[in-house]
C-alpha positions in Angstrom: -10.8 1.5 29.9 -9.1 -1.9 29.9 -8.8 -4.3 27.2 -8.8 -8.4 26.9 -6.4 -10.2 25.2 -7.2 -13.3 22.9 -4.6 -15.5 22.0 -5.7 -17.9 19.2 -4.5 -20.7 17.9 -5.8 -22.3 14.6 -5.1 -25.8 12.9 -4.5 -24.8 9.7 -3.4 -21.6 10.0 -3.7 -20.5 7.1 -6.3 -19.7 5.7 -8.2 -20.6 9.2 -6.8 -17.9 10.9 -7.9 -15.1 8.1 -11.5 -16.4 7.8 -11.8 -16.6 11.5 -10.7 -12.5 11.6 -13.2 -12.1 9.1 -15.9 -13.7 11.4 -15.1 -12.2 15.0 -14.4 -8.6 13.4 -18.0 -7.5 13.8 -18.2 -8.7 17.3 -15.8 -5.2 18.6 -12.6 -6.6 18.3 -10.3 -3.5 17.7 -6.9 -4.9 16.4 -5.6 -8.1 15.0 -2.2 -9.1 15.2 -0.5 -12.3 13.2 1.6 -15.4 15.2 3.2 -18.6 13.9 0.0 -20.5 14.7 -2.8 -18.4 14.8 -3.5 -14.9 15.4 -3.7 -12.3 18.5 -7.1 -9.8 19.2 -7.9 -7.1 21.2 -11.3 -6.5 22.4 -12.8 -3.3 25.6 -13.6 -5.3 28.7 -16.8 -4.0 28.4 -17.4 -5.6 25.3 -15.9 -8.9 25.9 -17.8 -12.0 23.8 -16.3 -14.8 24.8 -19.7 -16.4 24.8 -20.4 -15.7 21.5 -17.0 -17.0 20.7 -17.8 -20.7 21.3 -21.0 -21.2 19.5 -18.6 -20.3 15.9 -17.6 -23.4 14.7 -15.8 -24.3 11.2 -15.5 -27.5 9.0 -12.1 -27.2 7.9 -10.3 -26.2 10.7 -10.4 -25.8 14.2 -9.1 -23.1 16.8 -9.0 -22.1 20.7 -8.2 -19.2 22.6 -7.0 -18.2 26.1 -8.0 -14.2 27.1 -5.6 -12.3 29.5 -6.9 -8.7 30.8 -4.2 -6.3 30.2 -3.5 -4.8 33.5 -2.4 -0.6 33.8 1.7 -1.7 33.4 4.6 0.7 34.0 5.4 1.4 30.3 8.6 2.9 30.7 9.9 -0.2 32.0 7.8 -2.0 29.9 9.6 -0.5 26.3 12.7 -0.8 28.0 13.1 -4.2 28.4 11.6 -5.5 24.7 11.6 -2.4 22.4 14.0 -1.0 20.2 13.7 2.2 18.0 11.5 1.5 15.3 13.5 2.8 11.6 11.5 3.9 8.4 13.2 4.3 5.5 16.3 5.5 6.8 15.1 8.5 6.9 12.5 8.4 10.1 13.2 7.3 14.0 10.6 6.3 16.1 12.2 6.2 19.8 11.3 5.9 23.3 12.4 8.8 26.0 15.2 6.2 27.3 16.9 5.6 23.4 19.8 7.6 23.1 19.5 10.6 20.3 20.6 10.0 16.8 21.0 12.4 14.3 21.1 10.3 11.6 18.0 10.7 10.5 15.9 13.5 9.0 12.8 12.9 11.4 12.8 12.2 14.7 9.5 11.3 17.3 10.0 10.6 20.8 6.9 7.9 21.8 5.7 6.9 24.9 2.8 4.1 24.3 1.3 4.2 27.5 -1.7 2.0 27.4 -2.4 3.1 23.3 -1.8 1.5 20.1 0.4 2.8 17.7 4.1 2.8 18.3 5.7 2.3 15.0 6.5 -1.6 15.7 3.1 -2.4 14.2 3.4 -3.5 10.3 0.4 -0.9 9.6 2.4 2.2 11.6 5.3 1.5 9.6 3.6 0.9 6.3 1.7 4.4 6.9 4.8 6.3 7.9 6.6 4.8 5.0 4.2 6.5 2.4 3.9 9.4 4.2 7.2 10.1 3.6 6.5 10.1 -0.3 3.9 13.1 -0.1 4.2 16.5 -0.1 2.4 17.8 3.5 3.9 21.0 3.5 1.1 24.0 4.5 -1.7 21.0 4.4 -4.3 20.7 6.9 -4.4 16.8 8.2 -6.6 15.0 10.2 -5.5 11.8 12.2 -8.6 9.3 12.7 -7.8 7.1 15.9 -4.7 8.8 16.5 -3.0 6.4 19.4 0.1 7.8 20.4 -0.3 10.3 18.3 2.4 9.1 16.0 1.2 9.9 12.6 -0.3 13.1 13.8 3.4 14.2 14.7 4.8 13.1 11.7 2.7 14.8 9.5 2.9 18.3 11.5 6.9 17.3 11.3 6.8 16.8 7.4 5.3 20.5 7.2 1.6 20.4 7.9 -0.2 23.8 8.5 -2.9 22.2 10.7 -3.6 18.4 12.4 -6.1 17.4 14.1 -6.1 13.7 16.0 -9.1 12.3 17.5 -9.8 9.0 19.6 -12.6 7.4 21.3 -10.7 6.4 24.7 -9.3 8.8 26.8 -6.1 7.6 28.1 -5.4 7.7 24.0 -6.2 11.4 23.7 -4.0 11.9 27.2 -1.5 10.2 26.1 -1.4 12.0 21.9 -1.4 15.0 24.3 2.0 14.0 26.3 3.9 12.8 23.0 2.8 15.9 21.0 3.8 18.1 23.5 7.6 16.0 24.2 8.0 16.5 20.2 7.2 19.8 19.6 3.9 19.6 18.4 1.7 21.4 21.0 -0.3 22.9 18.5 -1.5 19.2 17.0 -5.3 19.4 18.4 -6.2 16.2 19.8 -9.4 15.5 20.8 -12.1 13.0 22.4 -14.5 11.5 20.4 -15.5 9.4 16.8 -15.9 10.1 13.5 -19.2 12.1 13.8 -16.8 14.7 15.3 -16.3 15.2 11.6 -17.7 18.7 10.4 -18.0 19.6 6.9 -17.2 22.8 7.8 -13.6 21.4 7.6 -11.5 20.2 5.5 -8.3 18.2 4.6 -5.5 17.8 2.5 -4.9 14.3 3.8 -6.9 11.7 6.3 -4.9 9.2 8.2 -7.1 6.2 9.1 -5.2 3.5 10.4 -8.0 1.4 12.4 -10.0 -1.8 11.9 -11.9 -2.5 8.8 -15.3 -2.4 10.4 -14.5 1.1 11.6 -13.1 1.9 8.5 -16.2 1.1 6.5 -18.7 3.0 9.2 -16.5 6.3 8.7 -15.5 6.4 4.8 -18.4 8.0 3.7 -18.1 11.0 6.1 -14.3 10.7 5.5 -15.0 11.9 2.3 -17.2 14.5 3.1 -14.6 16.3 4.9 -11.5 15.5 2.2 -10.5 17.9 0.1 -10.9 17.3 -3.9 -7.7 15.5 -5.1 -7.1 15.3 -1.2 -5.6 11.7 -0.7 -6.9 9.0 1.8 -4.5 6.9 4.3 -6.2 3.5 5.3 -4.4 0.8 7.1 -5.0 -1.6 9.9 -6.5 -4.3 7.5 -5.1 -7.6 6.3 -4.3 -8.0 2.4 -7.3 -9.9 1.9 -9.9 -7.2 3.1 -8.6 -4.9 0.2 -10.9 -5.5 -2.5 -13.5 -4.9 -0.4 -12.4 -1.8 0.8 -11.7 -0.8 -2.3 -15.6 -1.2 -3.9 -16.5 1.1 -1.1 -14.2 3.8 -1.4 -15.6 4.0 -5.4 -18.7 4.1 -4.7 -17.5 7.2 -1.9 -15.7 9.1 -5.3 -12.1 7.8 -4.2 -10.0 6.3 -6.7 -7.3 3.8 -5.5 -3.4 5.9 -6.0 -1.3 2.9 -4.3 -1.6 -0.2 -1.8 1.6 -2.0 -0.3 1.9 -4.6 2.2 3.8 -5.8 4.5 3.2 -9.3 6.0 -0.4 -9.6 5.1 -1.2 -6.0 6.5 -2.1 -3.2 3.7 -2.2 0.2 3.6 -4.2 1.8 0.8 -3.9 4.9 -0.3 -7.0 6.7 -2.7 -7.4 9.7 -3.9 -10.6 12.0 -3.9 -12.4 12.8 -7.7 -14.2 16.6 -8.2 
């Protein structure tokens, strides 16, 4: 599956740029990241609205885009040329095959993108492993929602984790969480194809990872919850600052009680914890 690229640019923008996220979100974009003036999307080729896009006008400020398929690239070359290892507290490393080893730190993941999100350069990646690091995962079960890479899956089984489970919807993802699993060590992290309605309540989890969209976020909390453990805790991220609050009314009304948000140019994660 390949994706389109939108580059926007919005006069203001700020706020333009937030309000027009929060009106193109529902149309299937998948991920939203910020630029001086304006903001870049992601959208499936399959799904691509750029129709849609030029009927939505504002009052207040205006915007255009240019879309760019992104082609199947050689990503070892790729990471080579622009990437460098991605640090976390000083206590975390998240490198590419080619980096040289550093023992420095305490935790250590060897990632190879490919053609999936999720490499630790993102604000939200970072923000998620950040907290992580605060929690005790030790002989938890943990399931990884949109795993990527499978970079937060491998964390957790490193920090101790008795059982993860990653799933995504697109396959080169789930091929791809495979590889990196396997070139860290985890081989036993089951990753698997599919969405949240793979959830079973038969399971359940010390911890749920959830670092996609908002709109995905708000289809899948409810049977998040269902398969969370009580006084299990909730990872959320991929959301701007200014989604928060209404986040937050959801996961409430789902018996989860906010524990901690932070965030990191504009991007949140929250963290919430499940009542009996």
């Amino acid at each position: 599956m390949n994706y389109i690229q939108y580059t926007f640019k919005v006069n203001p923008p700020e706020p333009g740029s937030d309000i027009l996220i929060a009106c193109i979100a529902d149309l299937g974009f998948e991920s939203f990241e910020n630029t001086p003036d304006g903001f870049i999307a992601y959208i499936q080729e399959d799904l691509d609205i750029d129709t849609d896009l030029k009927t939505i006008t504002f009052d207040d400020f205006s915007y255009s885009f240019t879309k760019n398929q992104i082609e199947q690239v050689n990503w070892n070359e790729e990471w080579e040329k622009n990437f460098s290892p991605v640090i976390v507290n000083d206590t975390c490393c998240i490198r590419a095959p080619f980096h040289q080893l550093d023992k420095t730190y305490k935790y250590e993941m060897v990632i190879m993108p490919k053609m999936s999100f999720g490499t630790g350069h993102h604000d939200t990646t970072w923000l998620v492993c950040k907290n992580m690091l605060d929690f005790d995962f030790k002989n938890k079960p943990v399931f990884d929602m949109g795993t990527g890479t499978g970079v937060l899956a491998i964390l957790a089984k490193k920090l101790g984790a008795s059982k993860v489970i990653g799933n995504d919807i697109d396959e080169w993802s789930v091929e791809n969480a495979r590889e990196n699993c396997h070139n860290n060590a985890c081989s036993d992290i089951e990753i698997i194809l599919g969405d949240g309605n793979l959830f079973s309540n038969n399971s359940s989890y010390d911890f749920v990872l959830a670092n996609i969209n908002k709109n995905v976020l708000k289809k899948y909390i409810p049977k998040i919850v269902q398969i969370l453990k009580p006084e299990g805790f909730l990872f959320l991220s991929g959301f701007f600052k200014t989604d928060t609050d209404e986040l937050i009314a959801l996961c409430t009304a789902n018996y989860l009680t906010p524990f901690k948000q932070e965030v990191k140019n504009e991007w949140t994660v929250l963290i919430l914890q499940k009542v009996n």
